[in-house]
C-alpha positions as CSV (number, residue, x, y, z in Angstrom):
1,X,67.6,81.4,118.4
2,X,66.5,84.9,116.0
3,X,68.9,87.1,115.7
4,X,66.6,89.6,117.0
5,X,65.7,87.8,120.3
6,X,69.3,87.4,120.8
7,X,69.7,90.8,120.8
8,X,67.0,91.6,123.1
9,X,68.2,89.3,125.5
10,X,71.8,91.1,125.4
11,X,70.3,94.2,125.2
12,X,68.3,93.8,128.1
13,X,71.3,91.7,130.5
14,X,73.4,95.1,129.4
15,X,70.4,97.0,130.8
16,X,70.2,94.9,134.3
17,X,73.9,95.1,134.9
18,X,74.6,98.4,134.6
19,X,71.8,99.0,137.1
20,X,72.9,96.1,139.5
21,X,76.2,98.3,138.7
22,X,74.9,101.3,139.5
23,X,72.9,100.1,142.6
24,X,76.3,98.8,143.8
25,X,78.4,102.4,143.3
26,X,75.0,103.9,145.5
27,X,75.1,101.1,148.0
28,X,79.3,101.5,148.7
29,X,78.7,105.6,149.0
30,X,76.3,105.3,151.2
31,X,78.2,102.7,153.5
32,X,81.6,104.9,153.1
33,X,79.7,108.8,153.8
34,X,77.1,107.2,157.0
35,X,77.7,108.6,160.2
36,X,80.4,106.3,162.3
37,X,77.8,103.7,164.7
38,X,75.0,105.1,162.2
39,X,73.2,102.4,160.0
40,X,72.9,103.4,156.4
41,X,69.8,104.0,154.6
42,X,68.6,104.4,150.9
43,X,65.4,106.7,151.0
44,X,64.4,106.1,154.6
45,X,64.9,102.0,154.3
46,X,67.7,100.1,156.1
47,X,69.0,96.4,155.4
48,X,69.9,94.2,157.5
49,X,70.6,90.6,157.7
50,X,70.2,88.6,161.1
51,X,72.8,86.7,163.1
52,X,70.9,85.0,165.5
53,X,67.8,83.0,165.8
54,X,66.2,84.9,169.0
55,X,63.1,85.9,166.7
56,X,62.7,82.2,165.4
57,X,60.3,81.2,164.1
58,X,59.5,84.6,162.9
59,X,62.4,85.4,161.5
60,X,65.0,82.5,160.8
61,X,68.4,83.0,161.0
62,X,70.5,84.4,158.3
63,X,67.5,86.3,156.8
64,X,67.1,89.7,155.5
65,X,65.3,92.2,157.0
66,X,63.8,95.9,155.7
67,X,63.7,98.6,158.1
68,X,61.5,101.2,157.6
69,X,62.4,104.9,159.5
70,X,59.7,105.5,162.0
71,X,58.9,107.6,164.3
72,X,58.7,106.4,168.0
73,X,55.2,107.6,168.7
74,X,54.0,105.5,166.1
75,X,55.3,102.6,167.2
76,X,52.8,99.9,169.4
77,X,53.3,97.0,171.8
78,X,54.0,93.7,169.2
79,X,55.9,96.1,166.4
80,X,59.6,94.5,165.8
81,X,62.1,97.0,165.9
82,X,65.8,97.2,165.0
83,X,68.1,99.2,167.8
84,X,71.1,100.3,168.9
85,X,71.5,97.8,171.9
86,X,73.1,99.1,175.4
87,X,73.4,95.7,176.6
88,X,77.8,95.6,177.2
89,X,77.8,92.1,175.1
90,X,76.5,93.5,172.3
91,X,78.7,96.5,172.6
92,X,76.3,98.8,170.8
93,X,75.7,96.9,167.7
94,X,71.6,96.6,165.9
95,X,69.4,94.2,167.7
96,X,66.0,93.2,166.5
97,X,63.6,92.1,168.8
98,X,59.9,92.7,169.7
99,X,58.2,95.4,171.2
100,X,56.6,94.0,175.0
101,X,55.8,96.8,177.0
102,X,56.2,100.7,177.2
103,X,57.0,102.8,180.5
104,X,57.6,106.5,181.0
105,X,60.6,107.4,183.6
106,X,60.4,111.0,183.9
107,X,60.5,113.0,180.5
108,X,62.3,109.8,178.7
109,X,59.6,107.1,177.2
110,X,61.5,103.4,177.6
111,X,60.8,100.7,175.5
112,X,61.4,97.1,176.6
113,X,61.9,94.3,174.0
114,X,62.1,90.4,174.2
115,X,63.2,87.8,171.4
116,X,60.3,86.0,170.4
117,X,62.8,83.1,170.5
118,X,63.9,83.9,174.0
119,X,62.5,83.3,177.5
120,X,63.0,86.4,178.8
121,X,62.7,90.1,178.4
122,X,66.2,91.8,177.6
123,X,68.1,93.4,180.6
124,X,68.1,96.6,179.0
125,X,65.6,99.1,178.0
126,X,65.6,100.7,174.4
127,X,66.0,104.6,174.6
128,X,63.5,106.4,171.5
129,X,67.1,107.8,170.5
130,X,68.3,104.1,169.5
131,X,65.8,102.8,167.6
132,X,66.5,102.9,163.9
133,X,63.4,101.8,162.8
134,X,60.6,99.0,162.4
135,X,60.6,96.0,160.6
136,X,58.5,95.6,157.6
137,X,59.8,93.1,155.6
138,X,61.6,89.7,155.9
139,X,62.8,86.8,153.8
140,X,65.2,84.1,155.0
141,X,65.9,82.8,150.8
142,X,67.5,86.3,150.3
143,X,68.8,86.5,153.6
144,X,70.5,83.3,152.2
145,X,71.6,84.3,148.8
146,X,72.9,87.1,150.0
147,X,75.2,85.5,152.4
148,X,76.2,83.2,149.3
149,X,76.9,86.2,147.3
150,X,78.9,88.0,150.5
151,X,81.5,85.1,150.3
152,X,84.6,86.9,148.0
153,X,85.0,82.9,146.7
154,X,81.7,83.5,145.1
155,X,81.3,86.7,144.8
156,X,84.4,88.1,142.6
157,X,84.0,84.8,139.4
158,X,80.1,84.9,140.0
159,X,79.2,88.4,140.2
160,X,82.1,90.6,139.9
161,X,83.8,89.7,136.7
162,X,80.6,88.9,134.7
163,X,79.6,92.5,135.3
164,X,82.6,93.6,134.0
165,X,82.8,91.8,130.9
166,X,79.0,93.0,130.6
167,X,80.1,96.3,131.5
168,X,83.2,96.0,129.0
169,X,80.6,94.9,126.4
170,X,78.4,97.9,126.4
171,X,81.4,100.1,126.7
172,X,82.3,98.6,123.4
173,X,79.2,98.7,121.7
174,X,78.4,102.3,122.5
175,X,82.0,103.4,121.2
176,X,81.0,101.4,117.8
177,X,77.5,102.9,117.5
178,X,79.1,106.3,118.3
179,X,81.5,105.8,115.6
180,X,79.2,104.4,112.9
181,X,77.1,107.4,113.9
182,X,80.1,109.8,113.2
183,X,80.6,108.4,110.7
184,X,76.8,108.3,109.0
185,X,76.8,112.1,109.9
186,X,80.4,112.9,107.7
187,X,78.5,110.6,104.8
188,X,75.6,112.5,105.5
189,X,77.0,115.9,105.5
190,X,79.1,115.4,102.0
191,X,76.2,114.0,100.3
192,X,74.5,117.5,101.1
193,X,77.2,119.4,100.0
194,X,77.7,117.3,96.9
195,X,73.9,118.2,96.5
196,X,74.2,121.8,97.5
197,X,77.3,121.8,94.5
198,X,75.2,120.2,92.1
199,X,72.4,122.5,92.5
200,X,74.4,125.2,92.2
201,X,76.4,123.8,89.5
202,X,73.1,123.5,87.6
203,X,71.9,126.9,88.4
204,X,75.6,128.5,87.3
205,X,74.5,126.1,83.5
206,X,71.2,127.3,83.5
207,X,72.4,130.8,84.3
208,X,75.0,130.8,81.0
209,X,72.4,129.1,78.7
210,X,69.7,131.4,79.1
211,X,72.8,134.1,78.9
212,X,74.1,132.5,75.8
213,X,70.5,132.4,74.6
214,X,69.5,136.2,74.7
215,X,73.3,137.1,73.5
216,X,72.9,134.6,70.0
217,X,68.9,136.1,70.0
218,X,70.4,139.5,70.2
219,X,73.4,138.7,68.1
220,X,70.8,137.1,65.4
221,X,68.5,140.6,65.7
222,X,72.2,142.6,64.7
223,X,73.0,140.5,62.4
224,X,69.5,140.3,60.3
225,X,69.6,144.1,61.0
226,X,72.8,144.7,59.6
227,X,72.9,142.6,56.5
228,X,68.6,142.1,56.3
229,X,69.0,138.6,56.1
230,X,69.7,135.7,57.8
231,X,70.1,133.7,54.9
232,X,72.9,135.4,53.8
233,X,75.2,135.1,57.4
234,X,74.5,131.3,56.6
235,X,75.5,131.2,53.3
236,X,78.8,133.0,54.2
237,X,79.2,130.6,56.9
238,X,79.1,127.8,54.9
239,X,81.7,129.3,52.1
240,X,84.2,130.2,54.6
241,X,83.6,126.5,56.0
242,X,84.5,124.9,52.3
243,X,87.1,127.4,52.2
244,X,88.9,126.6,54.5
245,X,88.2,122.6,53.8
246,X,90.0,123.5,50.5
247,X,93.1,125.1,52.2
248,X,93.6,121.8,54.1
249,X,93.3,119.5,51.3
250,X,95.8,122.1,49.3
251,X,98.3,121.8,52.6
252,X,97.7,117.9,52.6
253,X,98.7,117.9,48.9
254,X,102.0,120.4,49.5
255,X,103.3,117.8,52.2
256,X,102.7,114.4,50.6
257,X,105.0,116.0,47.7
258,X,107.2,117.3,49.9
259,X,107.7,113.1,51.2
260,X,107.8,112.2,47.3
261,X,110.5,114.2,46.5
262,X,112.3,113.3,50.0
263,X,112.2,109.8,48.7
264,X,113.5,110.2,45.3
265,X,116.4,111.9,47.2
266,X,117.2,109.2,48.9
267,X,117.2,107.0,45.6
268,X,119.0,109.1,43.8
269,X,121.9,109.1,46.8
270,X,121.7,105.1,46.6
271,X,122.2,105.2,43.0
272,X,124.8,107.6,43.4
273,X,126.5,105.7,46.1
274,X,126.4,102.4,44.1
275,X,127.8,103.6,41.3
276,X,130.8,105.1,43.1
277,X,131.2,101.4,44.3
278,X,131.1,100.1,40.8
279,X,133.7,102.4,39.6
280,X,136.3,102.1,42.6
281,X,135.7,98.5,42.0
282,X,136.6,98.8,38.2
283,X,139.7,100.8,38.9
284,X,141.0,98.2,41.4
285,X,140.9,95.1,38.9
286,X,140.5,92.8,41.4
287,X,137.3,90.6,41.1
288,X,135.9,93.4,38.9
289,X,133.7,91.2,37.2
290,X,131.7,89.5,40.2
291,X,131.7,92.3,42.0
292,X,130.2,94.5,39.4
293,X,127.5,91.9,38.5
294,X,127.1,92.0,42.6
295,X,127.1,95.7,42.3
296,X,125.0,95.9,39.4
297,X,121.8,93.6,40.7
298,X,121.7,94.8,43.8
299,X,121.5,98.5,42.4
300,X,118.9,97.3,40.3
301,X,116.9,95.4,42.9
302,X,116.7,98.9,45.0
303,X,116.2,101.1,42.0
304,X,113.5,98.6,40.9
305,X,111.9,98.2,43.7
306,X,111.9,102.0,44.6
307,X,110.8,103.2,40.8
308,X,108.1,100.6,41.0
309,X,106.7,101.9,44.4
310,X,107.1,105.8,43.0
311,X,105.1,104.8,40.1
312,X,102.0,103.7,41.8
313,X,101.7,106.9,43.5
314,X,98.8,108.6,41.8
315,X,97.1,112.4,42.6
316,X,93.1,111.1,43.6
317,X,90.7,113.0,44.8
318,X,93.2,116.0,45.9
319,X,95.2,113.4,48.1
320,X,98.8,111.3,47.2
321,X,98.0,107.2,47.5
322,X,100.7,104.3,46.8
């Protein structure tokens, strides 16, 4: 299946069980704030499901009926009506049965009713004050269904807890779309400000160039008015440049010296230092001979070698090379 069907499908079970949801959370308030022995109603429209088969084969048992709010005077002989019932077995509770005959008893209008199913008329008259209201619609398959869906063994794993997980589920996804929309906002807002800094960081260059520019313009106007050249402020630009190119080669010179003679130091301490050995050596007359050859080459080896690296150490080009 696409991946944008799928979507639409979830998108659109989301949208059917938050109203089945919602219708629900009506339906219980209104049960919970009607009147006590008053049928509730949603805009003028009761529901009721019947018990009995008295209107068979009009209305089957076990189906649903819609009760329309009506006024008595509109009513006619052959309407169906739902009442409260004064008959002592019923104790009160909705019947629905047809209209037969009317007949006035003083100031009070009775109406007499009779299930279509029945033989005879009912024992006791329906007061205008009882009726709740005529029938306009029935339908036994959701009469039926809704008895399947009143049983808690069905209702609570069949109705109750997929709504929940659907509800769960678009709880969940509106948290993520409000977060990812937080958080597209915070992107949103720094990549205006780094805009906004950049703008003004580009103004704030702009700004010190064209300062810089009118300050070396006027600068250049002093200068060709002081000295009535410009050729000249180069020319002494450039001399003080090679000057100062000489005083660096000069300073280069002064320390690679300064290392030359370090290192003939060192040599001459090495020479010195041998030679002390040769002569203690001598006065000791022990070994004298090998150990003054010893002494001997190994002063010459580091004498040798350090006179031969001195040596190659010529002046070039203002700078000391080995």
């Amino acid at each position: 299946m696409p991946k944008s069907i799928k979507n639409i499908l979830l998108k659109l079970v989301n949208v059917v069980s938050v109203l089945i949801i919602l219708a629900s959370i009506v339906a219980l308030l209104k049960v919970v704030l009607a009147k006590p022995g008053e049928a509730p109603n949603f805009f003028g429209y009761s529901l009721f499901r019947v018990m009995t088969g008295s209107m068979e084969p009009t209305i089957p048992t076990n189906s649903l009926i819609v009760v329309q709010r009506t006024d008595t005077q509109q009513l006619a002989e052959g309407d169906i009506i739902t009442f409260y019932s004064r008959d002592p077995s019923l104790m009160g509770e909705p019947n629905t049965h047809r209209i037969i005959r009317f007949e006035q008893e003083g100031e009070k209008r009775l109406i007499y009713t009779k299930g279509d199913a029945n033989n005879i008329e009912d024992h006791y008259a329906v007061h205008e004050e009882d009726v709740i209201g005529k029938v306009v619609y029935s339908s036994e398959k959701i009469g039926n269904f809704v008895r399947l869906v009143s049983n808690p063994i069905v209702f609570i794993p069949l109705i109750v807890i997929p709504l929940a997980i659907m509800l769960l589920r678009s709880l969940y996804d509106g948290f993520v779309a409000a977060k990812n929309l937080a958080k597209e906002e915070e992107e949103a807002a720094v990549r205006e400000a780094l805009a906004e800094l950049r703008e003004k960081r580009k103004a704030a260059g702009l700004a010190t160039g064209t300062a810089e520019k009118n300050a070396g313009v006027k600068n250049s106007g002093e200068e060709l008015t002081t000295d009535g050249s410009l050729g000249d402020d180069i020319k002494t630009t450039k001399q003080v440049n090679e000057a100062d190119a000489a005083t660096s080669i000069e300073q280069t010179v002064v320390n690679e010296k300064r290392i030359v003679a370090s290192e003939i130091q060192i040599v001459t301490n090495e020479k010195q230092s041998i030679t002390s050995g040769y002569r203690k050596a001598a006065e000791a007359n022990v070994g004298d001979k090998v150990l003054v050859t010893a002494d001997q080459r190994q002063w010459r080896e580091r004498y040798g070698v350090r006179q031969r690296s001195l040596k190659r150490k010529r002046l070039h080009g203002g700078k000391w090379t080995r």
